[in-house]
The first five atom37 places (N, CA, C, CB, O) and aatype in JSON, in Angstrom:
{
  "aatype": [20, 20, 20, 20, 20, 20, 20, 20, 20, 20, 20, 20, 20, 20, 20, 20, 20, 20, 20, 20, 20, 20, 20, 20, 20, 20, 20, 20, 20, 20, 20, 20, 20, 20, 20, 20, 20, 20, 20, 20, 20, 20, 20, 20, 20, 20, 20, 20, 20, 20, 20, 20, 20, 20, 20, 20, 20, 20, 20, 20, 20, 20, 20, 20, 20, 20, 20, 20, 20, 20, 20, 20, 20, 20, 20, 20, 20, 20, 20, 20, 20, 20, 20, 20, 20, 20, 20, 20, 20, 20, 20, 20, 20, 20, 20],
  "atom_mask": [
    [1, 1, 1, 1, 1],
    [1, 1, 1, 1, 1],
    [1, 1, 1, 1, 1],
    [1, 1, 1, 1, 1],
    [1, 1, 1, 1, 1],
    [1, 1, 1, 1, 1],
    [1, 1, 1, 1, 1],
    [1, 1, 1, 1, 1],
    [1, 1, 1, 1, 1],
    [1, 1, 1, 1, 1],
    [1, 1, 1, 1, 1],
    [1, 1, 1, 1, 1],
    [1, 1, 1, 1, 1],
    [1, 1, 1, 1, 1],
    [1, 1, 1, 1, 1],
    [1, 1, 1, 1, 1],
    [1, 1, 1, 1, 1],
    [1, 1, 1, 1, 1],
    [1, 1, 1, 1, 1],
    [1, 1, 1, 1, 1],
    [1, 1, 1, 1, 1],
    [1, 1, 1, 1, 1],
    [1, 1, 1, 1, 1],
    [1, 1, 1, 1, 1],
    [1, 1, 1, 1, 1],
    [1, 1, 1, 1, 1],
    [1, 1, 1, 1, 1],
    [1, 1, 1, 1, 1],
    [1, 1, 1, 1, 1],
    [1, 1, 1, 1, 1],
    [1, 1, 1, 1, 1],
    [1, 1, 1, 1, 1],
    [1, 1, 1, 1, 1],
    [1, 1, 1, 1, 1],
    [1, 1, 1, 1, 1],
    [1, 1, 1, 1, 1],
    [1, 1, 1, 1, 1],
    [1, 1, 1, 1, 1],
    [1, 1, 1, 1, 1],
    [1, 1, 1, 1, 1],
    [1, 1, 1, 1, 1],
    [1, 1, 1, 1, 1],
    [1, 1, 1, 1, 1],
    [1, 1, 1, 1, 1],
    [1, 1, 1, 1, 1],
    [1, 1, 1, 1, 1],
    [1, 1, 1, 1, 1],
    [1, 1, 1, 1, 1],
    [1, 1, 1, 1, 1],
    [1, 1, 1, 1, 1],
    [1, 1, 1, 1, 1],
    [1, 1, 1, 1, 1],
    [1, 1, 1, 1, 1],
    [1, 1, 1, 1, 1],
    [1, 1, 1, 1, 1],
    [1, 1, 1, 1, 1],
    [1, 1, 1, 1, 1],
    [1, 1, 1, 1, 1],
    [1, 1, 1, 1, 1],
    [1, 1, 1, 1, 1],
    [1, 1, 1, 1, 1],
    [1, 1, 1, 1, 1],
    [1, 1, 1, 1, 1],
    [1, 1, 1, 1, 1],
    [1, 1, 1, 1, 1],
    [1, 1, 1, 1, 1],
    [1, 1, 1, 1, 1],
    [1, 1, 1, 1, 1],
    [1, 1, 1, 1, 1],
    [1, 1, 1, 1, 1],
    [1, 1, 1, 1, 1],
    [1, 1, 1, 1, 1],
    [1, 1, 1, 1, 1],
    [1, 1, 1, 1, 1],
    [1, 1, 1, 1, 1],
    [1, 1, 1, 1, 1],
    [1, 1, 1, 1, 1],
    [1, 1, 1, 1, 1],
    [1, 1, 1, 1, 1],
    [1, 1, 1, 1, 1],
    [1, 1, 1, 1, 1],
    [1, 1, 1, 1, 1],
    [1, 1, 1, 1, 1],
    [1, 1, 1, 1, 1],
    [1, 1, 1, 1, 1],
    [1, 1, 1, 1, 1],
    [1, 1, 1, 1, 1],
    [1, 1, 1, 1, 1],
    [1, 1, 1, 1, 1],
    [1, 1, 1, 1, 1],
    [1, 1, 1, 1, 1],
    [1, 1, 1, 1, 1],
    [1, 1, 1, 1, 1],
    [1, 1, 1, 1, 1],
    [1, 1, 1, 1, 1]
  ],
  "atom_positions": [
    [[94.62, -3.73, 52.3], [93.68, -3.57, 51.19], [94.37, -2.91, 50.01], [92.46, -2.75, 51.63], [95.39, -2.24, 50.23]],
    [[93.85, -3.06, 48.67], [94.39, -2.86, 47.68], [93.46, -2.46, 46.78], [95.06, -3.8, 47.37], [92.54, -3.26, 46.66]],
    [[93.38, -1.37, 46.01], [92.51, -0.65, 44.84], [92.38, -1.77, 43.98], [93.2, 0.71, 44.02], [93.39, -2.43, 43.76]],
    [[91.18, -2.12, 43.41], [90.76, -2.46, 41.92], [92.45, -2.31, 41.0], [89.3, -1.05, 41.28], [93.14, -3.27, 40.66]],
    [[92.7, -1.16, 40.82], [93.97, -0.56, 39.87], [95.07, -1.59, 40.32], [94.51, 1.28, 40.21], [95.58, -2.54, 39.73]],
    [[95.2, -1.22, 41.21], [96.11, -1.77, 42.1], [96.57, -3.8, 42.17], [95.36, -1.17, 43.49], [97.6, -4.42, 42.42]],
    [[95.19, -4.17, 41.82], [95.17, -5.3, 42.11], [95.24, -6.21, 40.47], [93.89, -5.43, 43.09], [95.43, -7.4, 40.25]],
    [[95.01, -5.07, 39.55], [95.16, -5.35, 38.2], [96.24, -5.35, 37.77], [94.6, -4.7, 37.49], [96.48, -6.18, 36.9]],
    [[97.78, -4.04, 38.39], [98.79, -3.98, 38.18], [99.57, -4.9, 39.01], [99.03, -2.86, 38.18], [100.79, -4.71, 39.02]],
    [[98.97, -6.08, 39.88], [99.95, -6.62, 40.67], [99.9, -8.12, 39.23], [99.39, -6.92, 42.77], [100.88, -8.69, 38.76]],
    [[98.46, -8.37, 38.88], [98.82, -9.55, 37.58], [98.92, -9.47, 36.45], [98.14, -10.43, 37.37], [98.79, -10.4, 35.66]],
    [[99.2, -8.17, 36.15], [99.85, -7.67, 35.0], [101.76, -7.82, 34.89], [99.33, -6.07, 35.02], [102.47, -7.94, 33.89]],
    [[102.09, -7.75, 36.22], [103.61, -8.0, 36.58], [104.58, -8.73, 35.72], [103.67, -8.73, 37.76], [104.16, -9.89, 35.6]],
    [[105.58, -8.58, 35.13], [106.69, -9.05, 34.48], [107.83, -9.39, 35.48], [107.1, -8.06, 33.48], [108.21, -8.66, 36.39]],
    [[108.22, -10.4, 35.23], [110.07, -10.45, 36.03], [110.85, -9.98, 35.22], [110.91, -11.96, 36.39], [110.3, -9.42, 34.27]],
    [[112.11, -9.98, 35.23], [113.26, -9.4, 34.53], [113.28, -10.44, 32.88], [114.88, -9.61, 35.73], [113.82, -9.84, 31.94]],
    [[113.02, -11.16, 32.71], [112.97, -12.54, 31.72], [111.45, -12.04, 30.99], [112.89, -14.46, 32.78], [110.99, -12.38, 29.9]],
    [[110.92, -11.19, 31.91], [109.11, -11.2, 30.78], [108.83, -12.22, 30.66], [108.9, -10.71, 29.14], [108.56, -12.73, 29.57]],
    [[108.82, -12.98, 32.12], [107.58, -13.77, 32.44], [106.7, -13.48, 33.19], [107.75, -14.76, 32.83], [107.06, -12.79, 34.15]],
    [[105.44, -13.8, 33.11], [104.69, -13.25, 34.45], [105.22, -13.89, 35.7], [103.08, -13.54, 34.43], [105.83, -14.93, 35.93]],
    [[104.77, -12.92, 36.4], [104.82, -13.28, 37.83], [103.79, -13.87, 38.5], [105.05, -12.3, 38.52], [102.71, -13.33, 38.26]],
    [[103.74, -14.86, 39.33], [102.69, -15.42, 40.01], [102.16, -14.91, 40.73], [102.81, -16.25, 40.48], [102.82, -14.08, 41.35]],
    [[100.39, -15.1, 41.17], [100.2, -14.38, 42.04], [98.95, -15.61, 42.84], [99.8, -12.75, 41.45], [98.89, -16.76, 42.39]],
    [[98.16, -15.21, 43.87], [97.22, -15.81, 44.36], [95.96, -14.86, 44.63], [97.74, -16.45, 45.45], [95.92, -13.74, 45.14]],
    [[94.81, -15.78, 44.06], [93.76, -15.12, 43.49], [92.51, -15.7, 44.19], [93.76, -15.28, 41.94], [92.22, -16.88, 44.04]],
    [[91.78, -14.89, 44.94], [90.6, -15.34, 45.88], [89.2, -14.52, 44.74], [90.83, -14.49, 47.96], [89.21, -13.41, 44.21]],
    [[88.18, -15.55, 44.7], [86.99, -14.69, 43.32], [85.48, -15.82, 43.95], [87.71, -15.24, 40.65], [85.51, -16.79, 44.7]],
    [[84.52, -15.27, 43.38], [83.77, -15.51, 43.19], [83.15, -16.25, 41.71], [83.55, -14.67, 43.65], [83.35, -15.88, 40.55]],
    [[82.54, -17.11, 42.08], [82.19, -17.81, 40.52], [80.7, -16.85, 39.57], [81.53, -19.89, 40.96], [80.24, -15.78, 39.98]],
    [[80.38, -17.31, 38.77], [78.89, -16.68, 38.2], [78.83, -17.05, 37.14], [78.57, -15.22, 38.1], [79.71, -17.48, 36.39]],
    [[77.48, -16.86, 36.98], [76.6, -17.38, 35.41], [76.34, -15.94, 34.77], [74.73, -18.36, 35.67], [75.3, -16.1, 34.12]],
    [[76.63, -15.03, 34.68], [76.22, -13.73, 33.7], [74.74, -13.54, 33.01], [77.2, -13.79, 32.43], [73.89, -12.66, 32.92]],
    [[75.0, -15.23, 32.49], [73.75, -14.82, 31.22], [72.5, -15.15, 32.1], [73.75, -15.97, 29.48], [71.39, -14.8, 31.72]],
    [[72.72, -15.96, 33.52], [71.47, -16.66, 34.1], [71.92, -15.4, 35.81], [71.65, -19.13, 34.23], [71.03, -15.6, 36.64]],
    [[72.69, -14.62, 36.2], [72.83, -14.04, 37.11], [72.61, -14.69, 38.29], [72.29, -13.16, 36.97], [71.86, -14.19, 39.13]],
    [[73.2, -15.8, 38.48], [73.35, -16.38, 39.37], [74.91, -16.6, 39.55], [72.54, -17.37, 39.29], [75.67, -17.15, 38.75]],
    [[75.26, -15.95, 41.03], [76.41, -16.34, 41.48], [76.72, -17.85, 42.01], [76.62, -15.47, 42.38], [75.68, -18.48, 42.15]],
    [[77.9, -18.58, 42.34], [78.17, -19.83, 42.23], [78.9, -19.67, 43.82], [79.07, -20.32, 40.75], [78.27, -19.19, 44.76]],
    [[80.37, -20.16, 43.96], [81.13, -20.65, 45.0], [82.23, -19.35, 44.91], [81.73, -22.35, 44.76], [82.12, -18.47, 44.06]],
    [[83.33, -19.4, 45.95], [84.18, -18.96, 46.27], [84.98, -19.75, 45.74], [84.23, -18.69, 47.34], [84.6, -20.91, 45.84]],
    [[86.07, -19.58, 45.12], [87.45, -20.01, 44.41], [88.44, -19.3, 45.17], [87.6, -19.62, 42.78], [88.51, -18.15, 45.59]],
    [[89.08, -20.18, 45.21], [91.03, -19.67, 45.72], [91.53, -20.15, 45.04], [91.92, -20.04, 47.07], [90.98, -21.2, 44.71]],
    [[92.41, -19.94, 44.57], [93.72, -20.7, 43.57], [95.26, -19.88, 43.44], [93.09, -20.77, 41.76], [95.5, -18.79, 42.92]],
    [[96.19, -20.83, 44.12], [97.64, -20.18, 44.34], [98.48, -20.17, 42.66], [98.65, -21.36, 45.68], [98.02, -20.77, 41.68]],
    [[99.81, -19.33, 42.64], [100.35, -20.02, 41.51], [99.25, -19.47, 40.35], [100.41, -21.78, 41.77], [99.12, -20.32, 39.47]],
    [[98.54, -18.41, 40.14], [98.19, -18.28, 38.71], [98.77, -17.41, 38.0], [97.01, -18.06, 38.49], [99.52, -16.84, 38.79]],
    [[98.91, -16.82, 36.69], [99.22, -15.81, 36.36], [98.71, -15.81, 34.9], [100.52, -15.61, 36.66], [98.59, -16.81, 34.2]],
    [[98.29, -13.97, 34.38], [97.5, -13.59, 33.34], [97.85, -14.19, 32.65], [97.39, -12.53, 32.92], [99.0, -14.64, 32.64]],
    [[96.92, -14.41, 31.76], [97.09, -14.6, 29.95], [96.62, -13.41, 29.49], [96.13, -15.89, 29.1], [95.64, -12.74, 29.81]],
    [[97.77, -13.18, 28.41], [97.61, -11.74, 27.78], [97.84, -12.12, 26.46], [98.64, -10.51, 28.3], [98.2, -11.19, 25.73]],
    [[97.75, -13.26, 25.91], [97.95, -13.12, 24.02], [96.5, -13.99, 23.99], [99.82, -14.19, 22.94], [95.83, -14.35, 24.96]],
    [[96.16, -14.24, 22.15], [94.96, -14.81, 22.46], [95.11, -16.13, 22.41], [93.94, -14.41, 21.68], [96.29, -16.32, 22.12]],
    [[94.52, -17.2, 22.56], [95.02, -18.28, 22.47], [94.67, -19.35, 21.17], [94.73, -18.71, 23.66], [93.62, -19.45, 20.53]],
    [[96.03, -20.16, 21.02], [95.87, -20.7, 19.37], [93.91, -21.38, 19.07], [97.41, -22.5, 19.14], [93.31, -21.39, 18.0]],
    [[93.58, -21.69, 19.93], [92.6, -22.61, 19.57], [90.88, -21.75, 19.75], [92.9, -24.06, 20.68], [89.74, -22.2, 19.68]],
    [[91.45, -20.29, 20.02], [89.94, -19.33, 20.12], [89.7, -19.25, 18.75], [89.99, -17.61, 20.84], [90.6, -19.17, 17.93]],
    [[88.35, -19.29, 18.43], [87.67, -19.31, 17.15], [87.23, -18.06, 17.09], [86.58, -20.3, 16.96], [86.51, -17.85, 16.12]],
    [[87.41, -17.19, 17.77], [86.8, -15.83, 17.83], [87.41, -15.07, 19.21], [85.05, -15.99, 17.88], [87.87, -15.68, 20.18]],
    [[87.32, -13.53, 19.09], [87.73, -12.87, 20.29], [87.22, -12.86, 21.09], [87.92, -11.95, 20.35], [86.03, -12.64, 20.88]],
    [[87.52, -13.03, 22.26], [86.89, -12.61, 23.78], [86.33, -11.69, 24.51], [87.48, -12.63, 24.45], [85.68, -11.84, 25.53]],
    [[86.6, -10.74, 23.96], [86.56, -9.19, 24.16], [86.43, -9.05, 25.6], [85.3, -8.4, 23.39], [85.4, -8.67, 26.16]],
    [[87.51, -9.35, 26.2], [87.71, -9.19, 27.99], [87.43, -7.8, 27.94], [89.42, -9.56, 28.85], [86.37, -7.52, 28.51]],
    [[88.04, -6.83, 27.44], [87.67, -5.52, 27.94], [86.23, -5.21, 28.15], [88.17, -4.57, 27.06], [85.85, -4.75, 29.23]],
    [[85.43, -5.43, 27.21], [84.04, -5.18, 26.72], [83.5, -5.86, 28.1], [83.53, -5.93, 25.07], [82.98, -5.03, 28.86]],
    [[83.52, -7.29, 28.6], [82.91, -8.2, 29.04], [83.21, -7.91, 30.56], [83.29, -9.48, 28.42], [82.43, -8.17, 31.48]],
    [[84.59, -7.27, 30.68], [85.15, -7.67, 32.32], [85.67, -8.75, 32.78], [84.26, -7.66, 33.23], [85.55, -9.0, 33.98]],
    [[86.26, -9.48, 32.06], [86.71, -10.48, 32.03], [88.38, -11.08, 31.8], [85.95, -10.74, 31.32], [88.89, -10.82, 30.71]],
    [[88.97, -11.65, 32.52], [90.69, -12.23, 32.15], [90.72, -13.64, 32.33], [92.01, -11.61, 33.25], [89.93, -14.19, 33.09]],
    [[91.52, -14.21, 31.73], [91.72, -15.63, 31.96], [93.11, -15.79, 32.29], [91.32, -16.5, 30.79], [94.04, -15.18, 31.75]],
    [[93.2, -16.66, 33.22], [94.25, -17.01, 34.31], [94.52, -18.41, 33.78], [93.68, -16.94, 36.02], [93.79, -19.12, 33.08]],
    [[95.95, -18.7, 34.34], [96.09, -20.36, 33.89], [96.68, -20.49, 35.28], [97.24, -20.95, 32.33], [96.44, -19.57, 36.05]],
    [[97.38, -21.49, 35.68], [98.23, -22.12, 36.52], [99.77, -21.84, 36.21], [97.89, -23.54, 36.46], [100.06, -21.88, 35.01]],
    [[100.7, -21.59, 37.02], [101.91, -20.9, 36.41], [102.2, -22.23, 36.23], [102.99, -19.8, 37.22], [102.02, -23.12, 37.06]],
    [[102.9, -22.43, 34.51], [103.58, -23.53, 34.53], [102.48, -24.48, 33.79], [104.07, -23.92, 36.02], [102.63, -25.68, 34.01]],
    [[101.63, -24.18, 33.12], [100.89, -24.78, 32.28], [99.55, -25.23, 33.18], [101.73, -25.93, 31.59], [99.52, -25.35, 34.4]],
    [[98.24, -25.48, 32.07], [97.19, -26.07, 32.93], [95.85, -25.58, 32.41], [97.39, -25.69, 34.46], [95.98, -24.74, 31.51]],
    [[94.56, -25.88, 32.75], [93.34, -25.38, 32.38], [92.87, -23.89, 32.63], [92.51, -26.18, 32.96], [92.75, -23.47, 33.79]],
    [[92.61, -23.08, 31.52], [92.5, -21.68, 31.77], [91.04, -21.4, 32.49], [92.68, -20.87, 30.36], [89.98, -21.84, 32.04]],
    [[91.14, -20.66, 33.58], [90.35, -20.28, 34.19], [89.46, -18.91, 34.06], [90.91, -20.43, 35.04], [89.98, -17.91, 34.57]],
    [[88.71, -18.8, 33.7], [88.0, -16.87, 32.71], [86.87, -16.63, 34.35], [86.22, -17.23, 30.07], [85.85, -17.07, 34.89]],
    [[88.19, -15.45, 34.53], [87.24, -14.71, 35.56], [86.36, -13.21, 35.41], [88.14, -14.48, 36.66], [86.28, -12.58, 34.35]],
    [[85.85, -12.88, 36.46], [85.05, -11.74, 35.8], [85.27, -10.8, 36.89], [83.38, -12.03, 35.44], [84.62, -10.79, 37.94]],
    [[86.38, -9.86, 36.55], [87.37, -9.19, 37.39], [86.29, -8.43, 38.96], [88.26, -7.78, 36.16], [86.61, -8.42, 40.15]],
    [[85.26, -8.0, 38.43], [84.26, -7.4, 39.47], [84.01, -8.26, 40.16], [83.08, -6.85, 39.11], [83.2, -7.92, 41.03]],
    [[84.42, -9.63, 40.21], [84.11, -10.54, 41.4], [85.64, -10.87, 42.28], [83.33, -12.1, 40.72], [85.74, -11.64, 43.23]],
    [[86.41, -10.32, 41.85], [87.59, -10.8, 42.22], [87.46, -10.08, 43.62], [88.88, -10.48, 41.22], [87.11, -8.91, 43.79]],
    [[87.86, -11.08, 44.69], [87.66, -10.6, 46.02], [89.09, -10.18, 46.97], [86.83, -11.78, 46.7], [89.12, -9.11, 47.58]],
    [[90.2, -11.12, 47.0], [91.83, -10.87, 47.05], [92.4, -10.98, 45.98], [92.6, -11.71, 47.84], [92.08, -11.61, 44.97]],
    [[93.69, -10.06, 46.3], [94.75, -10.7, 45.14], [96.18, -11.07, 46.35], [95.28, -9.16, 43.52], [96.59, -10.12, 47.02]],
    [[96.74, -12.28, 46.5], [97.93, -12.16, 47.32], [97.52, -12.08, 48.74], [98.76, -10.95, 46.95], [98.34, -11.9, 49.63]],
    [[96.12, -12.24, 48.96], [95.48, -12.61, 50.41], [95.39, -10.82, 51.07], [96.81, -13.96, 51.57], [95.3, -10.5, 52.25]],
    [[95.46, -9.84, 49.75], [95.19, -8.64, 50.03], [93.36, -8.35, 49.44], [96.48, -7.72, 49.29], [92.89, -8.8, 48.4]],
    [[92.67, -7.56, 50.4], [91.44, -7.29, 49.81], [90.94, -6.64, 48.67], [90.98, -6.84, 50.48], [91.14, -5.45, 48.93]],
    [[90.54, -6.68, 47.85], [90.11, -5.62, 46.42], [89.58, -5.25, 46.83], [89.59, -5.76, 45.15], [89.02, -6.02, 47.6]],
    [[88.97, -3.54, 46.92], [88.33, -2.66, 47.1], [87.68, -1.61, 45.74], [89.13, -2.15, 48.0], [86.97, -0.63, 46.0]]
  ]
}
């Protein structure tokens, strides 16, 4: 098992090059505005997005919201999770 903290500093990770590092990410889905939770997601191979991206028309405000968006290492459709649902990171438990 692995702290909340803990599980934030493992996809925050840099390699020596300052790329992220990959990780594997077990979450829960949800609707926020309708509070209805959805499915279980697994997905291997993701890693943070941390700049904003060219085509946002406005900020995200992940901090505010609880929220990060993940891509696929190596390009692909960004995935916006909502970190309080995140259930593993690396097939370790969030606590």
């Amino acid at each position: 098992m692995i702290t909340f903290q803990q599980g934030l500093d493992v996809m925050k990770r840099r390699d020596g090059l300052d790329r992220p590092v990959p990780f594997k990410v077990d979450f829960v889905t949800a609707n926020m505005r309708t509070k209805v939770a959805g499915e279980v997601k697994e997905f291997d191979q993701m890693v943070l997005m941390r700049a904003k991206t060219k085509n946002a028309d406005k900020d995200a405000k992940h901090f505010l919201n609880g929220t990060v968006n993940l891509m696929p290492n190596g390009g692909g459709p960004i995935t916006k999770v909502h970190i309080q649902l995140i259930r593993k990171i690396n097939d370790m438990i969030v606590t």
